[in-house]
C-alpha positions in Angstrom: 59.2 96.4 -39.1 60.8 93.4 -41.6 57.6 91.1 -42.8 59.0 88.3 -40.4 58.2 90.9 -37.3 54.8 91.3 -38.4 53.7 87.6 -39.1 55.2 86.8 -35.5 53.0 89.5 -34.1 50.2 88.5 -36.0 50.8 84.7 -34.5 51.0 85.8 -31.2 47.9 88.2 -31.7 45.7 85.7 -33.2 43.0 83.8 -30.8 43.1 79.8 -30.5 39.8 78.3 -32.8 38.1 76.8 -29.4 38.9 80.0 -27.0 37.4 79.8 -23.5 34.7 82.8 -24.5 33.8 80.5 -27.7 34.0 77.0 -26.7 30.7 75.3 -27.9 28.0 74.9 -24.9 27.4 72.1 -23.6 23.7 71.4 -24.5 24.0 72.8 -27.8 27.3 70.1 -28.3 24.8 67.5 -26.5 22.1 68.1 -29.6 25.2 68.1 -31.8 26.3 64.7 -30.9 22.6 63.4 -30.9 22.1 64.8 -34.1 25.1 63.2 -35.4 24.9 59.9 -34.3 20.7 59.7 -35.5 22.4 60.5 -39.0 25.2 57.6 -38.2 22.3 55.1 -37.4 20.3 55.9 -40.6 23.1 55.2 -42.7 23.8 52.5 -40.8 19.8 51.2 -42.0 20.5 52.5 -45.6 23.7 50.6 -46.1 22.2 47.3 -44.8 19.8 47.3 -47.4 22.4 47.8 -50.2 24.2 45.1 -52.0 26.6 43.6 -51.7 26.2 42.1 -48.4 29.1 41.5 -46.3 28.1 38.1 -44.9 31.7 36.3 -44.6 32.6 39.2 -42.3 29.1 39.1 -40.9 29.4 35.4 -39.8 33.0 36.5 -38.8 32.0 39.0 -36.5 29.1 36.7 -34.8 32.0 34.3 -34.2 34.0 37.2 -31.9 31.5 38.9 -30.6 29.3 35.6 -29.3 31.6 32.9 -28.6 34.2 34.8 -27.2 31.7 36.2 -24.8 30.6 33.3 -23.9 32.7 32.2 -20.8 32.8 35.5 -19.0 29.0 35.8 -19.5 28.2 32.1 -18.6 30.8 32.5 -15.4 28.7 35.7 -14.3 25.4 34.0 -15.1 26.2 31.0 -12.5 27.9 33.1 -10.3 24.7 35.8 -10.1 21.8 32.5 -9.8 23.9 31.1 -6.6 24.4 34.2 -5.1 20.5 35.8 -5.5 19.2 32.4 -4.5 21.8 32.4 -0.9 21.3 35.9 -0.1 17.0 35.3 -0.5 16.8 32.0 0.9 17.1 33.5 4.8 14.7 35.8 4.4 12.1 33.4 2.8 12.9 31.3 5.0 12.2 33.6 8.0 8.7 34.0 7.0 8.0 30.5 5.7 8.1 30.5 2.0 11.6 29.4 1.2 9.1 26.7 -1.4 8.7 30.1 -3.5 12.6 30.4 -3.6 12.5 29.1 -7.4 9.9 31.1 -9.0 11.1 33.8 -7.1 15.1 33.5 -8.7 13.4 32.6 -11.7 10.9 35.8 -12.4 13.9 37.8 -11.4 16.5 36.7 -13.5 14.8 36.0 -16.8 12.6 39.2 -16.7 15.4 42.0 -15.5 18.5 40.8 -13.9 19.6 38.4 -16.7 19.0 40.5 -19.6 20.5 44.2 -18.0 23.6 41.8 -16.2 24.5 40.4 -19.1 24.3 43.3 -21.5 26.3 45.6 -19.0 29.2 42.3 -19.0 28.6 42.6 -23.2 29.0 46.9 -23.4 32.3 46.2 -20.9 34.1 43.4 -23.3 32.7 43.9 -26.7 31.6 47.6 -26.8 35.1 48.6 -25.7 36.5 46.2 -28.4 34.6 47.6 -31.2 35.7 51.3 -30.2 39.4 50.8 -29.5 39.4 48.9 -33.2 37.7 51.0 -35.2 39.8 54.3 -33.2 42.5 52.6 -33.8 42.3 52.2 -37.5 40.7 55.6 -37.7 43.7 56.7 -36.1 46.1 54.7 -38.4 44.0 55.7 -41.6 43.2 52.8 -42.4 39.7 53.2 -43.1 40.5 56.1 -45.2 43.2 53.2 -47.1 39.9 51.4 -47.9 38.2 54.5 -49.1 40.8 54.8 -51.9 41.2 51.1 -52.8 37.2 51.5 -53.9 36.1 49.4 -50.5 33.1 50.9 -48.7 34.6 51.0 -45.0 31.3 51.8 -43.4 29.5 48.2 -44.7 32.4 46.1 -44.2 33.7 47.5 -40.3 30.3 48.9 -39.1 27.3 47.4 -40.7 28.6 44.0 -39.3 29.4 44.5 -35.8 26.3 46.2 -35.4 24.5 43.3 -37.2 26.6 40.8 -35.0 25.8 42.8 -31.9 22.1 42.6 -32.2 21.9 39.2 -32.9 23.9 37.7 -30.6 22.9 39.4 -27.4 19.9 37.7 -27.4 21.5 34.7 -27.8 24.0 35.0 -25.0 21.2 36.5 -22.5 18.9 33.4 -22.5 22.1 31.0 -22.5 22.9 33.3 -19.3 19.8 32.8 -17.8 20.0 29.0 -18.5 23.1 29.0 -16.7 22.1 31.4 -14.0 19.2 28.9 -13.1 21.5 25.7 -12.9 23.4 28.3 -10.6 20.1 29.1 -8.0 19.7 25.0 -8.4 23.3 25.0 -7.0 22.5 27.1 -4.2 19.2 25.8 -3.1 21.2 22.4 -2.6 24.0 24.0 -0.5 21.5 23.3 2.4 18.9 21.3 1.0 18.2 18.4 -1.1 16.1 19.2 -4.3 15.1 17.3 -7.3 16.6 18.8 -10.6 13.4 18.2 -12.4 11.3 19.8 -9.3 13.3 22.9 -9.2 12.7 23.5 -12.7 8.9 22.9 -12.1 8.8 25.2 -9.4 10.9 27.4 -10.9 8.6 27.7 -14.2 5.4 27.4 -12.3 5.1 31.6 -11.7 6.7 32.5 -15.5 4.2 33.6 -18.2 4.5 34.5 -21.5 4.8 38.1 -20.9 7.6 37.7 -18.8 9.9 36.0 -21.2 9.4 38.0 -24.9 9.8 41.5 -23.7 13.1 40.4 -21.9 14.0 38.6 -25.1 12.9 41.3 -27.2 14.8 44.3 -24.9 18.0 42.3 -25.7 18.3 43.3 -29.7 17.8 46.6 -28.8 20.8 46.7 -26.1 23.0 44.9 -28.8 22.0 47.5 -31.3 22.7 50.4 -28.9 25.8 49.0 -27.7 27.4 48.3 -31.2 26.0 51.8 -32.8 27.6 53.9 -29.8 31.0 52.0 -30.3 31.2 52.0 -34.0 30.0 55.6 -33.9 33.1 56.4 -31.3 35.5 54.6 -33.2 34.4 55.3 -36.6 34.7 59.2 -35.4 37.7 59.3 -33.6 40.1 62.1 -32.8 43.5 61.9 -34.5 46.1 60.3 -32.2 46.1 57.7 -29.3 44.6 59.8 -26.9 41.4 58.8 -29.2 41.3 55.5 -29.5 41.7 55.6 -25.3 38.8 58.4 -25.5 36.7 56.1 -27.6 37.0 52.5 -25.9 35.9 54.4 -22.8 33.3 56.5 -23.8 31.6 53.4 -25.9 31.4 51.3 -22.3 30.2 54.5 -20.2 28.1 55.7 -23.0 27.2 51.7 -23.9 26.1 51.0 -20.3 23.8 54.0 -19.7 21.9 53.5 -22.4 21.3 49.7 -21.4 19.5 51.8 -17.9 17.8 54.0 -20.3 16.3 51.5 -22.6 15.2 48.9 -19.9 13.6 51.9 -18.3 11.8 52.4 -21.2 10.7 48.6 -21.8 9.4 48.2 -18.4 7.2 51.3 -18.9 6.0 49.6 -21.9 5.5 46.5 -20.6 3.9 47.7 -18.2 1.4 49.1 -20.5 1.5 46.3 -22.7 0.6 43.5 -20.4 
């Protein structure tokens, strides 16, 4: 047998890497992808403490990520106060206390719907942008370009949009609860005739303190969780387009659930707090 016969039978005898009998399990790749992205979001901590500061990108990436959200969160915001406020208003009604329709739109919006809505509409357009980005220039190598020109890739593409990310959610949620209110104004007028200035009474009359800072403070941690699972996606993508596919959806999905997990969190803390 010639040395070509036996490197062809050795080929054909030889077992793929990921075999069916050796494939990783699924909860040991679960703690590996946990234990990878807690490494990810430490550096990310390390690297925003080390100069230079990328702030022309930083300001940059508040631009995209906040204005540009803007419509399609203010549309959803109006859209969400006028529908809560028709759908209740019946059922107030039925028992007499349709004059608790505005606290009751209000206390619901700004402590839980406003906040989680908006955060799910921000994981859906910007978490999904920062993934297919970063894939794509994964994919493209041109992070590994910037690696060789003496650019640190990781401060300039991920330490902003995370930055940008956390700020501006909170930014975008209370302007969406703003709007969302003007909306539940709309709707209480569809069949009635309220005074602007008497909604807003009414609607502030039931709100404490308590119920405003933990929604506002829930919101930087959704921004941070959003932009750290997309940047982590992106920044780790597989080699060819099926990847940056792979990682625009997995940052939404992944993005989204753990908006359910940290609100579920914050409300049992809350809950404790106050």
């Amino acid at each position: 047998m010639d040395d070509a016969s036996i490197k062809k039978t050795g080929a054909a005898n030889k077992k793929p890497i990921f075999a069916e009998d050796e494939r990783i399990n699924p909860v040991t790749g679960f703690f590996i992808e946990i234990t990878l992205l807690t490494k990810f979001a430490f550096r990310f901590i390390r690297e925003s403490f080390r100069a230079p500061h990328e702030f022309r990108e930083f300001i940059r990436q508040c631009y995209l990520v906040g204005y540009r959200s803007f419509p399609l969160i203010a549309i959803t915001g109006f859209i969400m106060g006028l529908v809560l406020t028709i759908q209740s208003r019946p059922t107030l009604a039925r028992f007499g206390a349709e004059s608790w329709l505005p606290a009751m739109v209000a206390v619901s919006i700004i402590r839980e719907i406003g906040p989680v809505i908006s955060a799910l509409i921000f994981a859906g357009k910007v978490g999904s942008s920062i993934g297919a980005e970063l894939a794509s220039m994964k994919v493209t190598e041109q992070i590994d370009a910037m690696e060789v020109s003496g650019t640190n890739p990781f401060k300039y593409l991920v330490v902003t949009r995370i930055g940008a990310a956390t700020l501006m959610l909170p930014v975008l949620a209370i302007v969406a609860d703003a709007i969302s209110l003007y909306g539940a104004y709309v709707g209480v007028n569809i069949k009635g005739d309220v005074n602007f200035t008497l909604f807003i009474i009414k609607s502030f009359e039931s709100l404490e303190f308590s119920d405003v800072l933990p929604a506002v403070i829930k919101t930087f941690f959704f921004g941070f969780a959003i932009a750290l699972l997309a940047c982590y996606k992106g920044y780790n993508a597989d080699k060819g387009t099926e990847g940056v596919a792979h990682s625009a959806n997995s940052s939404v999905v992944l993005g989204s659930l753990a908006i359910f997990l940290l609100d579920m969190i914050a409300v049992q803390i809350t809950d404790l707090l106050f």
